[in-house]
C-alpha positions in Angstrom: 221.6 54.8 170.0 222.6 53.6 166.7 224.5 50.9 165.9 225.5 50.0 162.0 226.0 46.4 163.2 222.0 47.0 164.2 220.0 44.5 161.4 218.3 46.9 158.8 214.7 44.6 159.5 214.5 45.9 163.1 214.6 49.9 162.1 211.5 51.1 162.4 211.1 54.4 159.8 208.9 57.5 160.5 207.5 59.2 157.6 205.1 62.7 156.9 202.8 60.5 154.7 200.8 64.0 153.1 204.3 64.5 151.9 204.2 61.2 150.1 200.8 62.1 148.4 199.3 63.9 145.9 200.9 65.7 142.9 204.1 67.8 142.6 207.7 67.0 140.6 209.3 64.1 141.6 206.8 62.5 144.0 207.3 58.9 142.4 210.6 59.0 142.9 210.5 59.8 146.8 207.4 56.9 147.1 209.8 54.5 145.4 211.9 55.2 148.2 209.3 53.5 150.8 209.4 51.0 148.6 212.8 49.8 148.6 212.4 50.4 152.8 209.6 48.2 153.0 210.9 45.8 150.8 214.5 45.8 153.2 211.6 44.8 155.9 212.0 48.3 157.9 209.2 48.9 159.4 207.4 52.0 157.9 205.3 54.3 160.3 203.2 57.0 158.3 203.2 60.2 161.0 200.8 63.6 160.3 202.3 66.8 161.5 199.8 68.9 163.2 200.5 72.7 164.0 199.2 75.9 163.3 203.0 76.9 162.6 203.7 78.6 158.9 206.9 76.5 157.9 207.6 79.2 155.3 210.0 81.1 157.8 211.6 77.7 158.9 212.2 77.5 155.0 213.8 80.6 154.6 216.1 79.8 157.7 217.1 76.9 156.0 217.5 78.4 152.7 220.2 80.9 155.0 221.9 78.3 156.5 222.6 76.2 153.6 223.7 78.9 151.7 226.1 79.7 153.9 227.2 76.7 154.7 228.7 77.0 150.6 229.2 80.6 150.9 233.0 80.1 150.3 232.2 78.1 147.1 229.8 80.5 145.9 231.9 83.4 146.1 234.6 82.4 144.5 231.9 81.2 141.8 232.8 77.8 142.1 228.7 76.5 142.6 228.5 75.1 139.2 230.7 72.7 140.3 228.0 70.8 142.3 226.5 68.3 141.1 222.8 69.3 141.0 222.1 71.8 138.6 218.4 71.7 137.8 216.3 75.1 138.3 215.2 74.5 141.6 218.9 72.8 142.9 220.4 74.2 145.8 223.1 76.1 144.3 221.4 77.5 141.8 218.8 79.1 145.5 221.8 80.0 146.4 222.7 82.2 143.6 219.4 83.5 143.4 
C-alpha cells in the first residue's frame, strides 16, 4: 500500500522504455521526466510490453470514456475552458 510518509528513494518506478525512444512530438520532454526520477533516487525499471493485442480499440475506449467523463462541459460548450488547447489536446478529441 502506499503511504505519502513512504521516502521517495525507496519507490521503485516501472516504465514502457520503447515509449521513451525514438522520434515523435514531445519525446524530450517525457525523457526529462526519468530524469528528474532518477535524480530523486527512485529506482527506474525499463519494462517491454509483449502482446499480439492491437491497442487501437483500447484507444478508442479511452477516447469514449474521457469524453464522457466532460460530456457535461462539452455540451454546454464550455471545453475551451480547459486548459490544453493544442490540436491534438483532449478537448479539442473530444470535439472532434
Amino acid at each position: 500500500n502506499y503511504s505519502a510518509k513512504n521516502e521517495v528513494k525507496k519507490l521503485k518506478i516501472g516504465y514502457f522504455k520503447p515509449f521513451f525512444e525514438g522520434d515523435r512530438p514531445n519525446i524530450k520532454n517525457d525523457q526529462a521526466v526519468l530524469e528528474v526520477l532518477k535524480n530523486q533516487g527512485i529506482e527506474l525499471h525499463p519494462l517491454e510490453l509483449k502482446t499480439s493485442i492491437n491497442a487501437a480499440p483500447l484507444v478508442s475506449m479511452l477516447m469514449v470514456e474521457g469524453a464522457a467523463a466532460f460530456d457535461e462541459l462539452t455540451r454546454l460548450d464550455l471545453d475551451d475552458q480547459m486548459v490544453a488547447q493544442h490540436r491534438n489536446a483532449w478537448p479539442n478529441l473530444f470535439r472532434a
